[in-house]
C-alpha positions in Angstrom: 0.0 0.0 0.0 3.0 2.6 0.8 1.6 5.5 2.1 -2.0 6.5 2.4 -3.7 9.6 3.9 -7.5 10.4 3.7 -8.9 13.2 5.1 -10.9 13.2 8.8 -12.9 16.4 8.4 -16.5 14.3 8.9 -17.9 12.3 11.8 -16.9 14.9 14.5 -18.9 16.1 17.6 -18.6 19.6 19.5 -19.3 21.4 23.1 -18.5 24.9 23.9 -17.9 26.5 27.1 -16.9 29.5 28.6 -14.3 30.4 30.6 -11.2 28.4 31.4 -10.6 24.6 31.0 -10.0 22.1 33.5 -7.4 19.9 31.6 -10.3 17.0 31.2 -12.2 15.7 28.6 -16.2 16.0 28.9 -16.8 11.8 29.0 -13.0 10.7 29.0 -12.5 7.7 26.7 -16.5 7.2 26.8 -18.1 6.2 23.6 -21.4 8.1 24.7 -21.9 12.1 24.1 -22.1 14.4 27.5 -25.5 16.9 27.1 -24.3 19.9 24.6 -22.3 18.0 22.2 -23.6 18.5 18.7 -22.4 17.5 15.1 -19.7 19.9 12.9 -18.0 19.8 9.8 -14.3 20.4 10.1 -12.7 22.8 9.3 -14.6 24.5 12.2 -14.8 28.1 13.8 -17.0 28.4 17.0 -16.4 31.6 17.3 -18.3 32.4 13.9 -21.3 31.3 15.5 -21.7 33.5 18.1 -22.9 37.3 18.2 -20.2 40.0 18.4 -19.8 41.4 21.6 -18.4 44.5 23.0 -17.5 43.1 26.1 -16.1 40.1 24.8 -12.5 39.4 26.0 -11.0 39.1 22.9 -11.8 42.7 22.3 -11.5 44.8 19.6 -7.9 43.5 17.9 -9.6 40.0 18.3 -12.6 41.0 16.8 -15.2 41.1 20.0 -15.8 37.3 19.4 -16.7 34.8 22.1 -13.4 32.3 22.4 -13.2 30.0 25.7 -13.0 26.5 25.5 -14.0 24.1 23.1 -13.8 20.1 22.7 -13.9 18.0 19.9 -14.7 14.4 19.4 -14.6 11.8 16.9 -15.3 7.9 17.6 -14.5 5.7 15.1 -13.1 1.9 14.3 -10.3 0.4 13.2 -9.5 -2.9 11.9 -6.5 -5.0 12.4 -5.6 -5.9 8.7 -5.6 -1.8 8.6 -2.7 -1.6 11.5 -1.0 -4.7 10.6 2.2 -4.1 9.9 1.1 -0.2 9.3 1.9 2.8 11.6 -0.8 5.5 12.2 -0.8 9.2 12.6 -3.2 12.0 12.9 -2.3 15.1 11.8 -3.9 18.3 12.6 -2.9 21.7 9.6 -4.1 24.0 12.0 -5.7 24.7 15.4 -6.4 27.7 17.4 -5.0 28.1 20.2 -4.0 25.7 22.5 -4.1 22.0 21.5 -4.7 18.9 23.8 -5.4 15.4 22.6 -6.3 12.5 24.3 -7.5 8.9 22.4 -8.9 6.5 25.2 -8.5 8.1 28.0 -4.8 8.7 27.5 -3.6 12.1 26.8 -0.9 12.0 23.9 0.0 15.2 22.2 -0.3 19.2 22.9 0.7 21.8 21.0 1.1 25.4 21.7 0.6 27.6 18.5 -2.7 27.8 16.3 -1.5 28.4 12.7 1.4 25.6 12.5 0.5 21.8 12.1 1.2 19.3 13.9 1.0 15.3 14.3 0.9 12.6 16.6 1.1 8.6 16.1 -1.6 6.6 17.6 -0.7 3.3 16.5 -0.1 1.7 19.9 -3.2 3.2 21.4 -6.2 2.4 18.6 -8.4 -1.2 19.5 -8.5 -3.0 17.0 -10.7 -6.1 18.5 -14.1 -6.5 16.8 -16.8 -4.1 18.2 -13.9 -1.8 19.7 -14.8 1.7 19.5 -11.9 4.5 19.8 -12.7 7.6 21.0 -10.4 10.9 20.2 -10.8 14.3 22.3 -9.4 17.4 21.1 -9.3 20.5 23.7 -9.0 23.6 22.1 -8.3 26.2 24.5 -8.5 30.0 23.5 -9.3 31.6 26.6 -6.1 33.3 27.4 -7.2 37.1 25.5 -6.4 39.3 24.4 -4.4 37.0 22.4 -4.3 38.3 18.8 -3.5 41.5 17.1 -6.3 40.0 14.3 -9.4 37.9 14.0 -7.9 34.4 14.3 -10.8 32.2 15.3 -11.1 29.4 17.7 -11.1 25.7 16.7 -10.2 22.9 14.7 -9.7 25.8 12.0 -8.0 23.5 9.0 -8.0 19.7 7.8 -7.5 16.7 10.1 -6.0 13.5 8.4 -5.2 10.2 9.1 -1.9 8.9 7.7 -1.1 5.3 7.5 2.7 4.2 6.6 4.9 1.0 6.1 6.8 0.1 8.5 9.5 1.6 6.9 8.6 5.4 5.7 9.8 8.6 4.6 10.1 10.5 8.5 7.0 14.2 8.7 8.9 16.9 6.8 12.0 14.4 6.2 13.0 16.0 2.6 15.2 18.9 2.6 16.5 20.6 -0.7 19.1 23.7 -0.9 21.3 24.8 -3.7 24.4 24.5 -3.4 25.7 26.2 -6.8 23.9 28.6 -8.8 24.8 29.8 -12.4 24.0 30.8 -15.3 24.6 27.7 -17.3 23.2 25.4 -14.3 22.2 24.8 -10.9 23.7 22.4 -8.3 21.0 20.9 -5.5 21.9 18.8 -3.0 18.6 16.2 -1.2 18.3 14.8 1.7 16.2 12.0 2.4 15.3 11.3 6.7 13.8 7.6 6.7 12.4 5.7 9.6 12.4 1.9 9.7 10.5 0.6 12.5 10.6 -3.3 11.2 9.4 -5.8 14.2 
């Protein structure tokens, strides 16, 4: 198969609140939905959903929108034959501000900054057994404001995908090109190549 990545946008559930987070998903690693979660669409703005407020706190450079806290969640299945011998990643282009992901129960990745992607392997943690559900929570924290000299947003703002590699595979952002002569007649480019083999 090589390398296959398909996109994750659909099959996601959301709940907004207020204020500051607690560090703990709403129903952690439970297949069932709290009261307030509703379906969205990724890529997703909650903050384009909500009236503009003078007194909000992201104020006027933020663009008087309601931030907070927001978590996402997405329960899905995998097989075995789709792990076997496969690694798995999910990886986020974008998400504003704060990041915090757990998958079962177990908290596995956070990230800092909302307009860089990021990504995160999963392959030890997904069940695989037949009926297994896995359930992925995303906190999104935005509360800390005045945090922008713009309108950023608050969300899962761009594409979520799932990326499934060999055991052996070219490592995230493992290519690097620079010149290393330049003339007229020709150019000179030197690549590098960072690959991972993770063979059993």
């Amino acid at each position: 198969m090589g390398r296959k990545k398909d996109n994750w946008n659909l099959g996601w559930f959301f709940y907004h609140k207020a204020g500051e987070g607690d560090g703990c998903p709403p129903d952690p690693a439970g297949s069932g939905l709290t009261p307030g979660y509703r379906p969205v669409k990724l890529p997703h703005d909650w903050s384009l959903e909500y009236p503009f407020d003078e007194k909000a706190a992201s104020c006027g450079s933020g663009g008087y929108v309601e931030t907070g806290i927001g978590w996402y969640k997405k329960i899905f299945t995998v097989t075995e034959e789709e792990v076997r011998g496969k690694h798995l990643f999910l990886c986020f282009d974008g998400a504003y501000m704060k990041t915090r992901v757990w998958l079962n129960g177990s908290r596995i990745k956070e990230h800092i900054y909302g307009y860089t992607p990021f990504s995160v392997e999963i392959t030890e943690l997904v069940k695989t057994g037949r009926g297994e559900c896995n359930v992925l929570d995303v906190e999104i924290d935005n509360s800390g404001q005045p945090g922008s000299r713009w309108y950023s947003g608050s969300g899962i703002t761009r594409d979520v995908w799932i990326l499934t590699v060999e055991n052996s595979y070219v490592a995230e952002n493992g290519v690097y090109i620079r010149q290393k002569k330049v003339t007229r007649q020709y150019a000179e480019l030197m690549i590098t190549t960072f690959c991972r083999n993770q063979e059993e």
